[in-house]
Biopython code that builds the backbone (N, CA, C, O; Angstrom):
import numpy as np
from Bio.PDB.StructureBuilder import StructureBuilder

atoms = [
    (1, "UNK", "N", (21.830, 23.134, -3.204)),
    (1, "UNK", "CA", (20.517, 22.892, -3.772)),
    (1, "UNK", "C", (19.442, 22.932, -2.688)),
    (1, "UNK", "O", (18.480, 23.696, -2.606)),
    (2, "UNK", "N", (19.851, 21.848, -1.797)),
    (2, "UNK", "CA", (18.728, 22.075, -0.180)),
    (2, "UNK", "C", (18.487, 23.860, 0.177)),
    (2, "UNK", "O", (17.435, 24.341, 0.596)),
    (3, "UNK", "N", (19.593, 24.525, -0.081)),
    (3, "UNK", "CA", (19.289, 25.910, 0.898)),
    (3, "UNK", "C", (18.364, 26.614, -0.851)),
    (3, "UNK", "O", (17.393, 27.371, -0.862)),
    (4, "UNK", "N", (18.904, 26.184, -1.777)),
    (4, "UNK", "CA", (17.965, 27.373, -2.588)),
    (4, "UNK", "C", (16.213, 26.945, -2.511)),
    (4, "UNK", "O", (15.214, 27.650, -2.650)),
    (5, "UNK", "N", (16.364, 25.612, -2.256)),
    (5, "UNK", "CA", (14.706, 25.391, -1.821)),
    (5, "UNK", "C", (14.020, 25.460, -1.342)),
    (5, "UNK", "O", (12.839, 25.673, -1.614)),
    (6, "UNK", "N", (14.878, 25.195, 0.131)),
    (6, "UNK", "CA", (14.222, 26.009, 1.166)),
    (6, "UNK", "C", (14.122, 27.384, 1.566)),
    (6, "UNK", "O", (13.400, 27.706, 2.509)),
    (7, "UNK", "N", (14.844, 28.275, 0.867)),
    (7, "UNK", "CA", (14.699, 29.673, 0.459)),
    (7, "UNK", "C", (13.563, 29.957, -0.965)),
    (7, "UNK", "O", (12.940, 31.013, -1.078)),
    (8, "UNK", "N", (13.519, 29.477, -1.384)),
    (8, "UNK", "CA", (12.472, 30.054, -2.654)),
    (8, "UNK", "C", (11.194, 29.288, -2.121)),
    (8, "UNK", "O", (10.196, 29.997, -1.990)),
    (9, "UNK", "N", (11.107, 28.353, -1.892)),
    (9, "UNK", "CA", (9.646, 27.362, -1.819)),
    (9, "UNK", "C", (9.150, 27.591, -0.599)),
    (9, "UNK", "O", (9.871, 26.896, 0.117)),
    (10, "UNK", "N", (8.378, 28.123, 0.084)),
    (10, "UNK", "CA", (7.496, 27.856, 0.866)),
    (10, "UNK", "C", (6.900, 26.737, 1.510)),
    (10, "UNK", "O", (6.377, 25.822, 0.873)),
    (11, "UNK", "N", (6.968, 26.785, 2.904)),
    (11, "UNK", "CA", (7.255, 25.965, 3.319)),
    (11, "UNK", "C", (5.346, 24.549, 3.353)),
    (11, "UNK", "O", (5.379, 23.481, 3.963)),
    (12, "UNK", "N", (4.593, 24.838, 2.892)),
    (12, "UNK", "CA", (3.654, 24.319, 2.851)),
    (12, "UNK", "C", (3.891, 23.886, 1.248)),
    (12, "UNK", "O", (3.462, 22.775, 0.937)),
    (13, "UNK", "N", (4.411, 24.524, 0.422)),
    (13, "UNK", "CA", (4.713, 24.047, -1.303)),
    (13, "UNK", "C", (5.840, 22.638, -0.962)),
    (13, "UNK", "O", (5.991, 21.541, -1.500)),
    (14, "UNK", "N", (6.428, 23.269, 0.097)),
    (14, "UNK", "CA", (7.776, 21.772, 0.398)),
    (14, "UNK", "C", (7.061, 20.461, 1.351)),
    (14, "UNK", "O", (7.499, 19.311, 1.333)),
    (15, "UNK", "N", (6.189, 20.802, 1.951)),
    (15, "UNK", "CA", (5.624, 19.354, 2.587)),
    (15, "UNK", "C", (4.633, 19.179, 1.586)),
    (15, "UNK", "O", (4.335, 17.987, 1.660)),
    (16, "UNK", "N", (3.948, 19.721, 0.675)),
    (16, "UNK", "CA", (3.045, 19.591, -0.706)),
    (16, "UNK", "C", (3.864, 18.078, -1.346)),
    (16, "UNK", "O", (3.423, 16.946, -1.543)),
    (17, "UNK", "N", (5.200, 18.673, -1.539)),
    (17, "UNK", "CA", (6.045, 17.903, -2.712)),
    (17, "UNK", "C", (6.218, 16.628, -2.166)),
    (17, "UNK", "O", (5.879, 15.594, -2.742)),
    (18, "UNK", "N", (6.737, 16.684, -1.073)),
    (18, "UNK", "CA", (7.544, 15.364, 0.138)),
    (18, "UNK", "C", (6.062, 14.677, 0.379)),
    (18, "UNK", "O", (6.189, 13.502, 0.723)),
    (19, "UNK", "N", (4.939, 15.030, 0.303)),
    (19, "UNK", "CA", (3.616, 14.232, 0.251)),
    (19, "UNK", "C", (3.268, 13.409, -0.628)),
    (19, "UNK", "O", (2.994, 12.253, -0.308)),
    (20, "UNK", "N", (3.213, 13.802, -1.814)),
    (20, "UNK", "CA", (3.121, 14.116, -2.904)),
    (20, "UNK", "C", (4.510, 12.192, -3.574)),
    (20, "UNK", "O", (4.399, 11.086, -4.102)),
    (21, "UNK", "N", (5.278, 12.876, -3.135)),
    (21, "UNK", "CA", (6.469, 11.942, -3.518)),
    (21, "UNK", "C", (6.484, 10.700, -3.057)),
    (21, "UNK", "O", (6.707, 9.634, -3.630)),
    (22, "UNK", "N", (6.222, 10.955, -1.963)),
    (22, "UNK", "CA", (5.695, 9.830, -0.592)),
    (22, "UNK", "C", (5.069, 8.857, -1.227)),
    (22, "UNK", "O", (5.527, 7.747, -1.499)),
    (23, "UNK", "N", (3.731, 9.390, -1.526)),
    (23, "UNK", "CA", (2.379, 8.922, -2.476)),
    (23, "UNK", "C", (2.472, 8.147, -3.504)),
    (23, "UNK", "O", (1.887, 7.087, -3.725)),
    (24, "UNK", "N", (3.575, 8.973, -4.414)),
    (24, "UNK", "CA", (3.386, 8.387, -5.826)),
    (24, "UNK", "C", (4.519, 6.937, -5.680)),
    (24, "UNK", "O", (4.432, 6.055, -6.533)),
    (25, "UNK", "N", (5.574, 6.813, -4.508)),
    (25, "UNK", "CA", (6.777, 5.334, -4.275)),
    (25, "UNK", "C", (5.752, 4.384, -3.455)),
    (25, "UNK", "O", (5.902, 3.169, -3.580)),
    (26, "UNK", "N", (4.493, 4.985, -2.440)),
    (26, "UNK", "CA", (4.075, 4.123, -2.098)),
    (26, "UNK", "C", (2.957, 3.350, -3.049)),
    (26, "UNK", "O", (2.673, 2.165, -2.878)),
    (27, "UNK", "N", (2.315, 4.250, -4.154)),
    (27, "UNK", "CA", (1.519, 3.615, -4.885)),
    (27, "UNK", "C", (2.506, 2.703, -6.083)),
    (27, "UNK", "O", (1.828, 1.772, -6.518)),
    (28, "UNK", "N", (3.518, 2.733, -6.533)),
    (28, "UNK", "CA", (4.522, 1.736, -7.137)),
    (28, "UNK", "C", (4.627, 0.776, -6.060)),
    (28, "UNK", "O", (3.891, -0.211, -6.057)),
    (29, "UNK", "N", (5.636, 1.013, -4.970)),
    (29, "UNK", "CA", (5.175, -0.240, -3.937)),
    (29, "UNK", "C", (4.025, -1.103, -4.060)),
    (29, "UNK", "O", (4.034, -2.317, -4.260)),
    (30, "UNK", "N", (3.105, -0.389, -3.927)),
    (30, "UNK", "CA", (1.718, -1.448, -3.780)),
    (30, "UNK", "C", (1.544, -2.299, -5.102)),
    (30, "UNK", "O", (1.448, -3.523, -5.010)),
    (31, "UNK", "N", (1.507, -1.730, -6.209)),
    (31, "UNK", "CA", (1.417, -1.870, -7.421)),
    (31, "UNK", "C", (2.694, -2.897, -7.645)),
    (31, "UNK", "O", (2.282, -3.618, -8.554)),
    (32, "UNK", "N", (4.199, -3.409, -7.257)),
    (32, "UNK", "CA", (4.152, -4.458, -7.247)),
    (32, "UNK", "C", (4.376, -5.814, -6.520)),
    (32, "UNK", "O", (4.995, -6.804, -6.909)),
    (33, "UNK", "N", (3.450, -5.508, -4.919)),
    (33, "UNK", "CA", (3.232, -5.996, -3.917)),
    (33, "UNK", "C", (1.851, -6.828, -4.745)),
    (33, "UNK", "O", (1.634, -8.023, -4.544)),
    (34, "UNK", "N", (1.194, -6.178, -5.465)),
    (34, "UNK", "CA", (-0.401, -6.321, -6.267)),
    (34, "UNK", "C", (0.654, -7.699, -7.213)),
    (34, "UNK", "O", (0.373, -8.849, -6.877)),
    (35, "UNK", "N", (1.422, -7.589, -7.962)),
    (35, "UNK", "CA", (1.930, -8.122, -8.704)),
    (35, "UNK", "C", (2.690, -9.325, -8.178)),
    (35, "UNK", "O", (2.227, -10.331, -8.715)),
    (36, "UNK", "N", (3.456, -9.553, -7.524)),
    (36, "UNK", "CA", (3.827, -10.667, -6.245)),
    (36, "UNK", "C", (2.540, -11.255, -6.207)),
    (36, "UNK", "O", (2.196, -12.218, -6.892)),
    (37, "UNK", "N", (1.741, -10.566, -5.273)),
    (37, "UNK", "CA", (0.709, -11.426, -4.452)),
    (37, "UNK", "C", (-0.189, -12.133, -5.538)),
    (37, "UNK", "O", (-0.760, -13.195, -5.290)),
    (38, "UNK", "N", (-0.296, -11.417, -6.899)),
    (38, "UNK", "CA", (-1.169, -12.272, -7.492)),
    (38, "UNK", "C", (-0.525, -13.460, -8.342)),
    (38, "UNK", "O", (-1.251, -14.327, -8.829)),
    (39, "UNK", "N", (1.091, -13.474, -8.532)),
    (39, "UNK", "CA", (1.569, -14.382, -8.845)),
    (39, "UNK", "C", (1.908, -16.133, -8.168)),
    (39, "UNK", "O", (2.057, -17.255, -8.653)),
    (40, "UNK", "N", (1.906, -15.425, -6.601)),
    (40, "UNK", "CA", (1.931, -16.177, -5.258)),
    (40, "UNK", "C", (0.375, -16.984, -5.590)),
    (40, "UNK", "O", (0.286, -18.211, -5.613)),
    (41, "UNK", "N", (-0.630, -16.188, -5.800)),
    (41, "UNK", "CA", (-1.882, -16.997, -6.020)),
    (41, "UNK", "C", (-2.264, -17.748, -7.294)),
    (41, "UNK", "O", (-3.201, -18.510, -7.535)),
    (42, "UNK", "N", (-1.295, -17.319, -8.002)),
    (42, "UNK", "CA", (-1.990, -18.366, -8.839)),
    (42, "UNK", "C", (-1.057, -19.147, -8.868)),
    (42, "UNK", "O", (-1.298, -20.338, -9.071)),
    (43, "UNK", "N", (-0.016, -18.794, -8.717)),
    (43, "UNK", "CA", (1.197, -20.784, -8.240)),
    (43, "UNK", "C", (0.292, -21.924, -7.201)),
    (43, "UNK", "O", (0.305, -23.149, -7.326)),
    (44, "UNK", "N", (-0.448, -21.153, -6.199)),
    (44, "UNK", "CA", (-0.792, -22.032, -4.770)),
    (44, "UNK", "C", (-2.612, -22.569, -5.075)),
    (44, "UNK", "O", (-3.295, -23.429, -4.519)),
    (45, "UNK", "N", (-2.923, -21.579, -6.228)),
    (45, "UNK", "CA", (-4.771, -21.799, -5.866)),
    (45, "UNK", "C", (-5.307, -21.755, -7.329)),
    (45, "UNK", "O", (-5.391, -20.586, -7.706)),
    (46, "UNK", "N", (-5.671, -22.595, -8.210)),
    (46, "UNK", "CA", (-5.521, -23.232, -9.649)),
    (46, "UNK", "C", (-7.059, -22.253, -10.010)),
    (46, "UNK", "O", (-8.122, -22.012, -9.439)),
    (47, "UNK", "N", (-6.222, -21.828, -11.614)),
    (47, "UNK", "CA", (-7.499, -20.819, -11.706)),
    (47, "UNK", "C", (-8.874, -22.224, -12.413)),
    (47, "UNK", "O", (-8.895, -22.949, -13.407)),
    (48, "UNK", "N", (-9.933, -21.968, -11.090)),
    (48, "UNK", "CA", (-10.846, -22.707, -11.623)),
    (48, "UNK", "C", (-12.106, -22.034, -12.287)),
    (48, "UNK", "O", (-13.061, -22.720, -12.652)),
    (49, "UNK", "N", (-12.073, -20.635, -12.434)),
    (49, "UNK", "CA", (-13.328, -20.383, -12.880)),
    (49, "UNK", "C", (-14.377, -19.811, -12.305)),
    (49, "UNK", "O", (-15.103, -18.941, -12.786)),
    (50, "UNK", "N", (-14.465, -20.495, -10.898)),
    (50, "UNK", "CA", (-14.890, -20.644, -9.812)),
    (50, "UNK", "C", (-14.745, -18.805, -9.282)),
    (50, "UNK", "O", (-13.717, -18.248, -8.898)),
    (51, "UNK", "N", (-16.301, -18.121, -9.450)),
    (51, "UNK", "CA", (-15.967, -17.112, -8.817)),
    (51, "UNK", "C", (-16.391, -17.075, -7.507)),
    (51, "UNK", "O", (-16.305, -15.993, -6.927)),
    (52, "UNK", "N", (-16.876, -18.127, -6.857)),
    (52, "UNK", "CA", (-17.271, -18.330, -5.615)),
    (52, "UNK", "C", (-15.773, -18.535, -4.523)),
    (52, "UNK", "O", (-15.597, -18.019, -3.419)),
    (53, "UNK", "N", (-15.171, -19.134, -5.019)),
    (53, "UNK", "CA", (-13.300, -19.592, -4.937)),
    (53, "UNK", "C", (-13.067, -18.270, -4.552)),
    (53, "UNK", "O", (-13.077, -17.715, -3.454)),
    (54, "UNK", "N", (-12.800, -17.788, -5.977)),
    (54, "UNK", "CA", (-12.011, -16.246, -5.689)),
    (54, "UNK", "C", (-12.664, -15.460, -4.901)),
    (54, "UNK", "O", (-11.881, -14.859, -4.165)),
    (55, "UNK", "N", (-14.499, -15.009, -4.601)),
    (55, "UNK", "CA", (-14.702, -14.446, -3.925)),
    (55, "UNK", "C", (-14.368, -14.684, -2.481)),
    (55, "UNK", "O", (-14.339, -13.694, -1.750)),
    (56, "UNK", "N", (-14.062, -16.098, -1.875)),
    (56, "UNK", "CA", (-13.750, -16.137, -0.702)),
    (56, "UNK", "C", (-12.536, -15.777, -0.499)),
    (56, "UNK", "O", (-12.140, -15.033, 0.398)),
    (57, "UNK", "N", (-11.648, -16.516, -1.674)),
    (57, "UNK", "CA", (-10.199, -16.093, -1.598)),
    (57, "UNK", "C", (-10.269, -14.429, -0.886)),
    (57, "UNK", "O", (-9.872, -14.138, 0.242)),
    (58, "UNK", "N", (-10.825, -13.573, -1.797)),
    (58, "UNK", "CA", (-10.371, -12.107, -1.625)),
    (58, "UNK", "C", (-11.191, -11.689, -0.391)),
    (58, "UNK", "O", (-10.774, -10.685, 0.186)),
    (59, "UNK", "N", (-12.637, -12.480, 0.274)),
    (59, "UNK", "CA", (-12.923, -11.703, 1.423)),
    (59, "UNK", "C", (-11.553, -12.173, 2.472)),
    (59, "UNK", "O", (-11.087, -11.295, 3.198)),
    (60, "UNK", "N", (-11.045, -13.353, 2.505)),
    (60, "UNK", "CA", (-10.174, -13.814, 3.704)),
    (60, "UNK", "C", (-8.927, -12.704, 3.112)),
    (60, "UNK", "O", (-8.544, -12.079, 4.101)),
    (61, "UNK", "N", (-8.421, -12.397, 2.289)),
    (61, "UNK", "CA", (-7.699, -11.348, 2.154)),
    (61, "UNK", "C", (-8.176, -10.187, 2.867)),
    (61, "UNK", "O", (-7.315, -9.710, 3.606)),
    (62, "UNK", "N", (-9.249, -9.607, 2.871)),
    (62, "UNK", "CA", (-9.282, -8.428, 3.040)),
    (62, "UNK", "C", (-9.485, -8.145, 4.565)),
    (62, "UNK", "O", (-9.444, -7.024, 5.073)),
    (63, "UNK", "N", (-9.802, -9.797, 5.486)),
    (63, "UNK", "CA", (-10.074, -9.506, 6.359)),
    (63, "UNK", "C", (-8.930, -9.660, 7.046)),
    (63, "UNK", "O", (-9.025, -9.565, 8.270)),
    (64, "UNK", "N", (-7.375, -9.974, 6.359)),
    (64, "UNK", "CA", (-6.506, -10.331, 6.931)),
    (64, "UNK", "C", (-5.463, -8.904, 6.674)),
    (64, "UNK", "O", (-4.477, -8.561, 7.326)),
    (65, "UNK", "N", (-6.092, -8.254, 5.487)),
    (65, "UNK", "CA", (-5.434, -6.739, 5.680)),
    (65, "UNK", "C", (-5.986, -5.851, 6.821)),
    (65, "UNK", "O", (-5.262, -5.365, 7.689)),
    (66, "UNK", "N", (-7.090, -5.709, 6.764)),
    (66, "UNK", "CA", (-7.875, -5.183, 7.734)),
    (66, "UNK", "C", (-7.098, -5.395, 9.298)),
    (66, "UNK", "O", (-6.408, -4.591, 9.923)),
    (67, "UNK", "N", (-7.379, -6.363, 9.539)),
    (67, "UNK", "CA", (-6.308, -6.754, 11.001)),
    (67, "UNK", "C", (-4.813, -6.147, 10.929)),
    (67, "UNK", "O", (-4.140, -5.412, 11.652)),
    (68, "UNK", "N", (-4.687, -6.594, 10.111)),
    (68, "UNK", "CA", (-2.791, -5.997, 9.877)),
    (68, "UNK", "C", (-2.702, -4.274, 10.112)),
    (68, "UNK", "O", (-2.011, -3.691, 10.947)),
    (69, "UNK", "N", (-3.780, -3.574, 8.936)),
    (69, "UNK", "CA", (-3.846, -2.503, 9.229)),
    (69, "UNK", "C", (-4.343, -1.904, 10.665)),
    (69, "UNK", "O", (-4.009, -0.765, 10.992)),
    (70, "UNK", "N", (-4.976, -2.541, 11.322)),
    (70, "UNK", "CA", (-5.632, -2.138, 12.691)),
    (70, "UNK", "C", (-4.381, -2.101, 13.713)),
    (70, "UNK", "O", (-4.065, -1.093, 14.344)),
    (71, "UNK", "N", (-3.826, -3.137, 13.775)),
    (71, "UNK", "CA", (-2.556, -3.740, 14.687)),
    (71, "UNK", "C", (-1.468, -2.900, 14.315)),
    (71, "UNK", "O", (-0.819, -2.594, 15.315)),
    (72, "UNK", "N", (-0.904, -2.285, 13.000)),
    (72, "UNK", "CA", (-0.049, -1.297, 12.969)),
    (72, "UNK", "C", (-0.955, 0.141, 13.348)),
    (72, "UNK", "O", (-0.312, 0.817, 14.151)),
    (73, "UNK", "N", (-1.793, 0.544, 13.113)),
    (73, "UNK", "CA", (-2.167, 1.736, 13.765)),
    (73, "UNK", "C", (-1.925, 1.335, 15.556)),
    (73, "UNK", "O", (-0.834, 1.807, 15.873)),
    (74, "UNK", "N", (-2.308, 0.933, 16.253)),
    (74, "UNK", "CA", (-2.399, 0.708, 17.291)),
    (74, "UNK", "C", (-0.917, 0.611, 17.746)),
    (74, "UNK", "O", (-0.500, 1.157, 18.768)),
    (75, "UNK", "N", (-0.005, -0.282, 16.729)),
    (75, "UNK", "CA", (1.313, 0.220, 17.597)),
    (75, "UNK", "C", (1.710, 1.381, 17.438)),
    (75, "UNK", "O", (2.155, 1.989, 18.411)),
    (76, "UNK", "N", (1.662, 1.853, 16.444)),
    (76, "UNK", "CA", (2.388, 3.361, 16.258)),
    (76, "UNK", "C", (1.520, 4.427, 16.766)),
    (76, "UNK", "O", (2.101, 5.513, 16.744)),
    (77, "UNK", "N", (0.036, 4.492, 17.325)),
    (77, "UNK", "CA", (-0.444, 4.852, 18.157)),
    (77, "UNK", "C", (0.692, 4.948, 19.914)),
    (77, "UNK", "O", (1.028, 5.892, 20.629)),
    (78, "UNK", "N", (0.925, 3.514, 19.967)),
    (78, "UNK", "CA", (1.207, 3.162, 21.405)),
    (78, "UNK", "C", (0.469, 2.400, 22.076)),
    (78, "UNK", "O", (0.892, 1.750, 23.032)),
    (79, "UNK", "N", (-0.645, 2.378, 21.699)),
    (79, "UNK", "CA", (-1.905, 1.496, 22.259)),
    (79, "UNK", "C", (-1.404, -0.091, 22.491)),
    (79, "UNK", "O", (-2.197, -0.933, 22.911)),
]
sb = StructureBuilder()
sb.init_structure("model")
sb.init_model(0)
sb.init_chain("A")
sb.init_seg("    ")
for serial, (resi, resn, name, xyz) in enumerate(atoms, 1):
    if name == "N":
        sb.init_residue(resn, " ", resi, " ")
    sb.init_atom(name, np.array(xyz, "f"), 0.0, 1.0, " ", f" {name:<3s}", serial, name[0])
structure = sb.get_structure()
């Protein structure tokens, strides 16, 4: 099966697909990483209503992805 694909498909149609595939397990991943994390929050942080709450809640989130994401570029950089 590997050799008839890599014989008929072209080789920019085959990193297309493997992109492509990549994409669509990491957006399920996230989707229920999204699902965890919002279950984790509402066990620990009581829904009050309060959109002042949640808005802080989600800036300290985002500033704590932000870092995470910076610090893995930088290692896999080498930096």
């Amino acid at each position: 099966m590997v050799n008839f694909i890599e014989k008929r498909l072209p080789k920019t149609l085959r990193e297309n697909i493997r992109t492509l595939i990549a994409a669509g397990l990491g957006l399920f991943l996230g989707l229920q990483y999204n699902e965890y994390i919002r279950k984790l929050v509402d066990r620990f942080v009581p829904d009050t209503g309060n959109l002042f709450i949640e808005g802080v809640i989600l800036i300290g989130l985002t500033v704590v992805i932000v870092y995470a994401s910076l610090a893995l570029q930088k290692a896999l950089d080498g930096k």
